[in-house]
C-alpha positions as CSV (number, residue, x, y, z in Angstrom):
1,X,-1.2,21.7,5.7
2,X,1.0,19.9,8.0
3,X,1.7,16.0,7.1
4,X,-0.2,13.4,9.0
5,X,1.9,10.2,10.3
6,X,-1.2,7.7,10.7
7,X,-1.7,5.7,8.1
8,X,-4.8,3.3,6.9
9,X,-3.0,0.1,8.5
10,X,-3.5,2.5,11.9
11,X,-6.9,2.8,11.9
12,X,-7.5,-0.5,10.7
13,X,-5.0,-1.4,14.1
14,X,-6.7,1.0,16.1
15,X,-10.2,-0.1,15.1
16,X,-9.7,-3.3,15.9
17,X,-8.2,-2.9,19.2
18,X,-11.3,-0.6,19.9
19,X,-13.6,-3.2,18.7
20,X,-11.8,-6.0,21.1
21,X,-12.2,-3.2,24.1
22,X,-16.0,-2.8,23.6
23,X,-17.0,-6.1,23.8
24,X,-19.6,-8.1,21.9
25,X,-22.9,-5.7,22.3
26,X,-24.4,-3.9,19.4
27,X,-25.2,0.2,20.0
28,X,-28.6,-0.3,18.6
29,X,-30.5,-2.7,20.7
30,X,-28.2,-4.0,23.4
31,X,-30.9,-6.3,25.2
32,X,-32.0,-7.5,21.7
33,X,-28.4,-8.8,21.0
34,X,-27.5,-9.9,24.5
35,X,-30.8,-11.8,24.3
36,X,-30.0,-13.7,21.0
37,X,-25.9,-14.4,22.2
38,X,-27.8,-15.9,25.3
39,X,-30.5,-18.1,23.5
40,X,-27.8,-18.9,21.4
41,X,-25.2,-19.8,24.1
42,X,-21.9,-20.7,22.8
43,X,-23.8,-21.9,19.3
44,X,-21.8,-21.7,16.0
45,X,-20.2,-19.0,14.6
46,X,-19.6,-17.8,11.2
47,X,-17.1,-15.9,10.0
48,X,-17.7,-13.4,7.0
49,X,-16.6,-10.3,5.0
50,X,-13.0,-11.6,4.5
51,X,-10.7,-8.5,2.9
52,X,-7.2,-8.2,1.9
53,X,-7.1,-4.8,3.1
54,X,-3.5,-4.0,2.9
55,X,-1.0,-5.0,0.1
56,X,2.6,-4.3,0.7
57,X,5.6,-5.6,-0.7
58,X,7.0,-7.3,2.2
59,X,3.4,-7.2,3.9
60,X,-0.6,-8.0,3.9
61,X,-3.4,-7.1,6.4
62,X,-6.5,-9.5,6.2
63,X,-9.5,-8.3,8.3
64,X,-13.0,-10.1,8.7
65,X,-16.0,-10.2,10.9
66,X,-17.2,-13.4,12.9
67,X,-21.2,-13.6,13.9
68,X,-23.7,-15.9,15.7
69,X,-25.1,-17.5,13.1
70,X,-28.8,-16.8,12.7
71,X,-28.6,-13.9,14.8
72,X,-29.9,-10.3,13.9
73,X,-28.4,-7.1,15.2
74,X,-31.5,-4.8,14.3
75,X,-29.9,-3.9,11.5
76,X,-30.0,-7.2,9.3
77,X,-26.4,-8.5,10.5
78,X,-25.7,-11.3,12.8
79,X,-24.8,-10.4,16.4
80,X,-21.1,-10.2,16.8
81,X,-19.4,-13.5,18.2
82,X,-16.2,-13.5,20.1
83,X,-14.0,-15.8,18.5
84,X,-10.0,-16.7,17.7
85,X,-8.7,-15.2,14.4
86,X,-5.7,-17.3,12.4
87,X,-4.7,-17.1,9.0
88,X,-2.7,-20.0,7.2
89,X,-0.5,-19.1,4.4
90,X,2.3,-20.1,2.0
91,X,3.8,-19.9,-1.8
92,X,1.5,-23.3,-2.9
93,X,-2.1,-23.2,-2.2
94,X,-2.3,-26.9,-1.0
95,X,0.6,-26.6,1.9
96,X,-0.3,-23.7,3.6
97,X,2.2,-23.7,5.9
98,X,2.7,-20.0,7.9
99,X,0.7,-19.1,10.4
100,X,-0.8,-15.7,11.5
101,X,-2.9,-15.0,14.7
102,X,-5.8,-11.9,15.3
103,X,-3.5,-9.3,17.1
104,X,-6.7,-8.4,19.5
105,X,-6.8,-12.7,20.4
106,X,-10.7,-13.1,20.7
107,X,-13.3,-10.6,18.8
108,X,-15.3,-10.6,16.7
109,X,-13.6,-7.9,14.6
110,X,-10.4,-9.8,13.2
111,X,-7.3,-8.2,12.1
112,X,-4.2,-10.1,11.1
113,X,-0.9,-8.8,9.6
114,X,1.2,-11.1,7.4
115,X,4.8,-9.9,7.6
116,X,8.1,-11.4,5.8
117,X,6.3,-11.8,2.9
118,X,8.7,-11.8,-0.4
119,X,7.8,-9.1,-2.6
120,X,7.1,-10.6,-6.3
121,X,6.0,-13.7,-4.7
122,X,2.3,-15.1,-4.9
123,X,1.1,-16.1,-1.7
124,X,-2.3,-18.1,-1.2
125,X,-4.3,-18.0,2.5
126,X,-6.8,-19.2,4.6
127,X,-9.0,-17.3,7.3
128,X,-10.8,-18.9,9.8
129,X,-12.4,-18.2,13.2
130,X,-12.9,-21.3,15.5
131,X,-11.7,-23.1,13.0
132,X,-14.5,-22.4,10.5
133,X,-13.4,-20.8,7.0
134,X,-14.1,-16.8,6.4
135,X,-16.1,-16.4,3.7
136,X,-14.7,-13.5,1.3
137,X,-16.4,-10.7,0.4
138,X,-18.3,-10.1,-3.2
139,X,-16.0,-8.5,-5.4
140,X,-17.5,-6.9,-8.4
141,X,-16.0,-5.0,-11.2
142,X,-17.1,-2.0,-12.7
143,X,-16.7,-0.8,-16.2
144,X,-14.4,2.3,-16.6
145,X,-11.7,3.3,-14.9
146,X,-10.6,4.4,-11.0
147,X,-10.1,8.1,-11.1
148,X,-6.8,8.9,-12.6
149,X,-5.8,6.0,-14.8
150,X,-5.4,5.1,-18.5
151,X,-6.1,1.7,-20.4
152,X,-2.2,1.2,-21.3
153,X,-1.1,-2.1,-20.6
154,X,-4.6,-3.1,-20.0
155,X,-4.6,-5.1,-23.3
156,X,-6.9,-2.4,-25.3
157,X,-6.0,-0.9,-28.5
């Protein structure tokens, strides 16, 4: 089977330039999200779903998705709100002093890649759109273990 080149970081580029291109409608009920972005007019936003996607040694990729707040899609989500991506960085969580833009500018899809990071280094960040902080994503742990790994090192006995 011949090797494929494109990598997750790819689609995650390639999804969000696609996401910039189509614009702030909704495939389920255009005229339902058009019509709340309207009543709403340029109303706040909120920014949610924030992800460390993609953890490199020299490298990150933070996504997350910015809405009309109190908006709904059809689907239970808020209707997609164009807005500017950054992300604010640094080795001290109180002087978070690099600074990362969304590679699409505004959408409501937001992608931004951290690069010169120093590998073994911990790094801290903020996302916002607008302005307004991107709230992270639940995380939740499940017992066991991913497919393929033991519990050495994991401090069992």
């Amino acid at each position: 089977m011949p090797a494929c080149d494109f990598t997750r970081r790819d689609l995650l580029r390639w999804t969000a330039y696609a996401a910039a291109a189509a614009g702030s409608t909704t495939l389920l009920d255009p005229a339902r999200a058009l019509a709340a972005t309207d009543s709403q007019g340029s109303g706040p936003v909120t920014p949610v779903n924030l992800e460390l996607v993609t953890l490199a040694e020299d490298r990150a990729v933070i996504t997350w998705y910015t809405g009309r707040a109190g908006t709904d899609d059809g689907l239970g989500r808020m209707v997609p709100a164009d807005a500017d991506g950054e992300v604010r960085y640094g080795t001290n969580p109180n002087r978070l002093n690099r600074v990362a833009h969304d590679i699409t500018g505004h959408t409501p899809y937001h992608y931004v890649e951290l690069t010169d990071l120093e590998p073994g280094q911990t790094y801290y960040y903020q996302a916002r759109s607008n302005g307004k902080l991107a709230a992270p994503t639940a995380f939740t742990l499940i017992a066991g273990n991913a497919v393929g790994t033991t519990d050495r090192g994991l401090g069992t006995t």
